[in-house]
C-alpha positions in Angstrom: 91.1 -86.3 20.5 92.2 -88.6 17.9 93.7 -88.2 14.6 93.3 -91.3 11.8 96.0 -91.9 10.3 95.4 -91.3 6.8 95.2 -93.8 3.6 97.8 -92.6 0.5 97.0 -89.8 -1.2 97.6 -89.8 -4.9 99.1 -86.7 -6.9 96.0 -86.1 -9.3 95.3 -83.3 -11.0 92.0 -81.7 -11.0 89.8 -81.7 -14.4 91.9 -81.4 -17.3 88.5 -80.4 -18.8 89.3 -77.1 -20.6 85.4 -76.5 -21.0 82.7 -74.6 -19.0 81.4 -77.1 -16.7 77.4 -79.1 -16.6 74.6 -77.1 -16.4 73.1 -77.6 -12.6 70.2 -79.7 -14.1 72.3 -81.7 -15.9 72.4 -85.4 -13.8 76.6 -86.1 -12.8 78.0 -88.2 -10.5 80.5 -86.7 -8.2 84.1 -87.7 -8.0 85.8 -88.9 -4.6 87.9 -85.8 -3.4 90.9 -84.8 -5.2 93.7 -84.8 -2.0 94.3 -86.2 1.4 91.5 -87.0 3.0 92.1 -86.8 7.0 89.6 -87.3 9.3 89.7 -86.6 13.5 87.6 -87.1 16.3 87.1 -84.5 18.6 85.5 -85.3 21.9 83.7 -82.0 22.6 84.3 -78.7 21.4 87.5 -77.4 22.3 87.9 -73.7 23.7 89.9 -72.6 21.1 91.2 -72.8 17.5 92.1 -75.9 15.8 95.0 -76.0 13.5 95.9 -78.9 10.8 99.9 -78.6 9.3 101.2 -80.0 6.8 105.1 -80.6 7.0 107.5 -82.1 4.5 110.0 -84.6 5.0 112.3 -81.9 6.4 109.7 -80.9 8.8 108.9 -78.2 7.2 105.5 -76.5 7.7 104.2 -76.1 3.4 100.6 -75.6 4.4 98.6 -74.5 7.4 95.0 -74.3 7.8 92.7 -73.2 10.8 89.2 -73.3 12.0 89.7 -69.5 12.6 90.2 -69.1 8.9 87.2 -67.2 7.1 86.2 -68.2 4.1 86.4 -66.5 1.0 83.4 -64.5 0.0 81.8 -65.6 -3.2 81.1 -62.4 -5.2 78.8 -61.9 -8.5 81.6 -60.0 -10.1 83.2 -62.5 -12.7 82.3 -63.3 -16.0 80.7 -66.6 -15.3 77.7 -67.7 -12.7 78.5 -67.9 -9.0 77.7 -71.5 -9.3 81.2 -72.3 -11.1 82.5 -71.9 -7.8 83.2 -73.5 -4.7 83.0 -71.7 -1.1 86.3 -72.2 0.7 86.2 -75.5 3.1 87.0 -74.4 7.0 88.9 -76.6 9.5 86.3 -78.2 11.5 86.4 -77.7 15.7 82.7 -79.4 16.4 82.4 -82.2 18.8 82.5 -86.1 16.5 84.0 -87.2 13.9 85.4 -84.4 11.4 86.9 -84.3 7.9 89.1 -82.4 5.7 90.7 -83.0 2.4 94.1 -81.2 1.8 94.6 -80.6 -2.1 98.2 -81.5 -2.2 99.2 -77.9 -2.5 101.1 -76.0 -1.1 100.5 -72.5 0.1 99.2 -70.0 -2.1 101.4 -67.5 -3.7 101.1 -64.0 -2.9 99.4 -62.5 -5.8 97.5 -59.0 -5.8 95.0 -60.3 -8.0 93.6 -63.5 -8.8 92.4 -64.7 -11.9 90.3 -68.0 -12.5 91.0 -70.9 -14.5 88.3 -72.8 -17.0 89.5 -76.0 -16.0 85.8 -76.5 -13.9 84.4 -79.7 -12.9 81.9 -80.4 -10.1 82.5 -80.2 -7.3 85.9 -78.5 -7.3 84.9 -75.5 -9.2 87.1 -72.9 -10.9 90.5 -72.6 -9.4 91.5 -69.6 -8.7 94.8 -69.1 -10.0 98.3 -69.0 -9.5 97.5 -72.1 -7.7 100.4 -73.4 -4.8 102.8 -75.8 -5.9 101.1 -78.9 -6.3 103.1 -80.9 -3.9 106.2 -83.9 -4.9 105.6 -87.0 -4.0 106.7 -88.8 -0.8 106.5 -88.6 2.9 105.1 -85.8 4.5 103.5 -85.8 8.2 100.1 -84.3 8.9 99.9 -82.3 12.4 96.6 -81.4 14.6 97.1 -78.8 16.9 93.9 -78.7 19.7 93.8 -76.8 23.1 97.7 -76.3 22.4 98.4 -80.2 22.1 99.2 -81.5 18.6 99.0 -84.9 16.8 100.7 -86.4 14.1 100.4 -88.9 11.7 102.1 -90.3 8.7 101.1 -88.9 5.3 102.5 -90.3 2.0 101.9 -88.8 -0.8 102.2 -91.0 -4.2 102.7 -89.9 -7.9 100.0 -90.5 -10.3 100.6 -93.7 -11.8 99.5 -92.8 -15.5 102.1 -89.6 -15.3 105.6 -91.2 -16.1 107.9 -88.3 -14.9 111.6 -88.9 -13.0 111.7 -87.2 -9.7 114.7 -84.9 -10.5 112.4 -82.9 -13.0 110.2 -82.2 -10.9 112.5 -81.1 -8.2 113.7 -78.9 -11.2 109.7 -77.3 -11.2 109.9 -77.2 -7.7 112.8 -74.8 -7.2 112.1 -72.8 -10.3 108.1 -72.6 -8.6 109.6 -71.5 -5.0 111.7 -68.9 -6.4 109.1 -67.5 -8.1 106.7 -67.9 -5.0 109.8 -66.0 -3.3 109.9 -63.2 -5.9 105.6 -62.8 -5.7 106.3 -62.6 -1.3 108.8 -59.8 -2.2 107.3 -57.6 -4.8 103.6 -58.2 -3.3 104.8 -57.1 0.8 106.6 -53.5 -0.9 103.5 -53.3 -2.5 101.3 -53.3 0.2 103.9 -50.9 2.3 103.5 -48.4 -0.7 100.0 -48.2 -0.8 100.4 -48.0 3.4 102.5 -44.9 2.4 100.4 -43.2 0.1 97.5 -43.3 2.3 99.9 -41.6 5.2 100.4 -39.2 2.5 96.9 -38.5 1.4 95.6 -37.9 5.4 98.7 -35.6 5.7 97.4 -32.4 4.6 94.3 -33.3 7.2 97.0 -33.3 10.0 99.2 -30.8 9.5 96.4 -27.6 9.9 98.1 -24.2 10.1 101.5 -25.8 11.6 104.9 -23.7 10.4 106.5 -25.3 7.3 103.4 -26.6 6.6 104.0 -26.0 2.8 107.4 -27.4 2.8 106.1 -30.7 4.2 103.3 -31.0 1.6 105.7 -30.1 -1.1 108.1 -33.4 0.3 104.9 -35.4 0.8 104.0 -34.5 -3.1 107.5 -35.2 -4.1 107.9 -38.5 -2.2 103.9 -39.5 -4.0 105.3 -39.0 -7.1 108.0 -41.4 -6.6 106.0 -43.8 -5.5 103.7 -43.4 -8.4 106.7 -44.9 -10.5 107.3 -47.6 -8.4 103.8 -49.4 -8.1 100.1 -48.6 -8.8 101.0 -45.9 -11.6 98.5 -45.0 -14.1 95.2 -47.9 -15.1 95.5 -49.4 -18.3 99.1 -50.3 -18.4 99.6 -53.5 -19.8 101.6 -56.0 -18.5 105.1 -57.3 -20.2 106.3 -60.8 -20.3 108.6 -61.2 -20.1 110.0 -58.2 -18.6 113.1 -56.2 -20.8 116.5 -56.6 -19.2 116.5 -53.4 -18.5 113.8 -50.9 -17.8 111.5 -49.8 -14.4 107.8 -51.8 -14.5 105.6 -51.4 -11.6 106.2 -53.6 -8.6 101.9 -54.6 -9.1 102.7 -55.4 -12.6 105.9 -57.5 -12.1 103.6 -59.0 -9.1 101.2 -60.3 -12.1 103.5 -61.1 -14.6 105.4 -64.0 -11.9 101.4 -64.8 -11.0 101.6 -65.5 -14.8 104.7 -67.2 -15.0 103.8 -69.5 -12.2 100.6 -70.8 -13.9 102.5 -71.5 -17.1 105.4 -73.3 -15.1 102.9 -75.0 -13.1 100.6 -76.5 -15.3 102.2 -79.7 -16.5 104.4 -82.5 -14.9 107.7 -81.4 -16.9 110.9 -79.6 -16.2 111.2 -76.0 -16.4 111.9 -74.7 -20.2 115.1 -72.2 -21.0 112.6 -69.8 -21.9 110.7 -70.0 -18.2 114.3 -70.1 -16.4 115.4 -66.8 -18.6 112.0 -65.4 -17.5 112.1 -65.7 -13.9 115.9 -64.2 -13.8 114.7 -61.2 -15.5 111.7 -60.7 -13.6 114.1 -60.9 -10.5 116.5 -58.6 -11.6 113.3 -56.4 -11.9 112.2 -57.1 -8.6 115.3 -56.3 -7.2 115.5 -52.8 -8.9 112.6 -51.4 -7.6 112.9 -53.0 -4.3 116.2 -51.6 -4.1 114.6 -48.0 -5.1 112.2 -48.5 -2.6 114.5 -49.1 0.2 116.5 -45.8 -0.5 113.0 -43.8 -0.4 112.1 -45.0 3.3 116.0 -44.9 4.1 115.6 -41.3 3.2 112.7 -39.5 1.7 110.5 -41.1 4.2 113.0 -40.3 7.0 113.7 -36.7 5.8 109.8 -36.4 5.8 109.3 -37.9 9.3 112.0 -35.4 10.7 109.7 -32.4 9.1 107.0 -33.5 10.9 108.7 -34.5 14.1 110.1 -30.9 14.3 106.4 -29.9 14.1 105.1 -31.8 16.9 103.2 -34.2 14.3 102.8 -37.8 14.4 105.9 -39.5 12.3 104.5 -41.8 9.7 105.0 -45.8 10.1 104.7 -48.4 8.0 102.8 -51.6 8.6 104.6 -54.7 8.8 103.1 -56.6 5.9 103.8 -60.4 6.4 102.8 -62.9 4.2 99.2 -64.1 5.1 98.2 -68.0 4.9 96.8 -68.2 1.3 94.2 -70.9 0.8 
């Protein structure tokens, strides 16, 4: 095995280009890829996965990839051709030499939807966005992990040199871009609990048959829905607000969407953080932390008071998945 240490990568942008991209037929070059480009030489095929990390100066891990990752399915659902897009790459584990470019972001936010962008230029295709943090300049350390022995090499990562922007300000967009990763993690993991829940809830009546205080637990299981309703995935159609009041009860899916929407705005230029995006960012945490709050006191006690009911009746209690952030690509 052996890892090549890797040329500087600059911090370029994709395609500015805010229109639809070339037809097919139309004759383009292709640009060198947009990234680090690291390359690694595998001997044979090793018996398991192969991992490539991506640590900062602290040694901090801000983007992992794996050969076990799957790929994104390309669906003909959007509003454009299939063709705007590009598959996912996948971490290479075949015997020779191997490649893969690491756009210089870091990992994706948690967002329960994805929207794409129409900055498209071949190859890279439409991004899907919010895109991760597009990573500061300076040194970072790539790390190959094969058959459970890893390999590093120095990475440095070097600012565009047309974009004339003092590092302070963009340590600024970093922390204001991390907190709002943080608040998308929080609201999109109680999320995916509540729709856990209300699934428990719906195969409830399934389960309980002809048990005693059968009633009286579908009555709880109604009252504890209902609740939940208000706290994420209420009625379709809602729109979204941004930014959210001061005060007030949105969704946790729609407070989800509207930081996807604040980190897109924060993200897109090389510039500190306006009032107006700082002002935003506290209310939507305030928001966050209402209904998160709420949502702790229902499995604290509704949810408790629910699983005694049906532990009195000999029925299964109902427990939550551990939803833990996934590796977004």
């Amino acid at each position: 095995m052996h890892l090549i240490t890797p040329t500087a990568a600059i911090r370029l942008r994709k395609s500015e280009n805010r229109d639809t991209p070339l037809p097919p037929e139309t004759p383009a070059g292709t640009n060198p890829p947009t990234g680090a480009v690291i390359d690694y030489v595998l001997k044979s095929e090793p018996a398991g996965e192969v991992t490539l990390e991506i640590l900062d100066s602290a040694g901090k891990v801000v983007r992992k990839f794996s050969s076990a990752d799957e790929a994104r399915e390309i669906k003909d659902v959007q509003s454009f051709p299939t063709n705007w897009l590009q598959p996912d790459e996948v971490l290479a584990r075949r015997a020779g030499l191997n490649r893969f470019v690491w756009d210089l972001r870091y990992t994706r936010p948690s967002a329960l939807r994805y929207d794409y962008g129409m900055a498209v230029s071949r190859p890279g295709g439409a991004p899907r966005m919010p895109e991760g943090i597009l990573a500061p300049a300076g040194a970072y350390q790539a790390r190959l992990t094969v058959d459970g022995r890893s390999y590093t090499a120095p990475l440095l990562v070097k600012m565009d040199p047309r974009v004339n922007v003092a590092a302070d300000v963009l340590a600024k967009q970093l922390d204001l871009e991390t907190k709002i990763g943080d608040g998308m993690s929080r609201s999109h993991r109680a999320v995916m609990q509540i729709r856990d829940l209300r699934r428990h809830l719906n195969e409830l009546p399934g389960r309980l048959g002809a048990v005693q205080d059968g009633a009286q637990i579908t009555q709880a299981a109604a009252a504890l829905e209902q609740k939940l309703v208000r706290l994420a995935d209420g009625p379709a159609g809602a729109r979204d607000v941004w930014p959210p009041p001061a005060e007030g009860a949105l969704r946790l899916d729609r407070l989800n969407g509207g930081l996807a929407a604040l980190m897109t705005v924060v993200e897109a230029p090389d510039a500190a953080p306006t009032a107006q995006q700082v002002a935003a960012l506290a209310s939507y945490s305030q928001a966050v932390d209402r209904q998160i709050a709420a949502w702790e006191e229902l499995k604290t006690k509704d949810l408790v008071e629910l699983n005694v009911m049906l532990r009195r009746q000999r029925i299964a209690e109902i427990a939550l998945t551990n939803h833990a952030e996934g590796r977004g690509q």
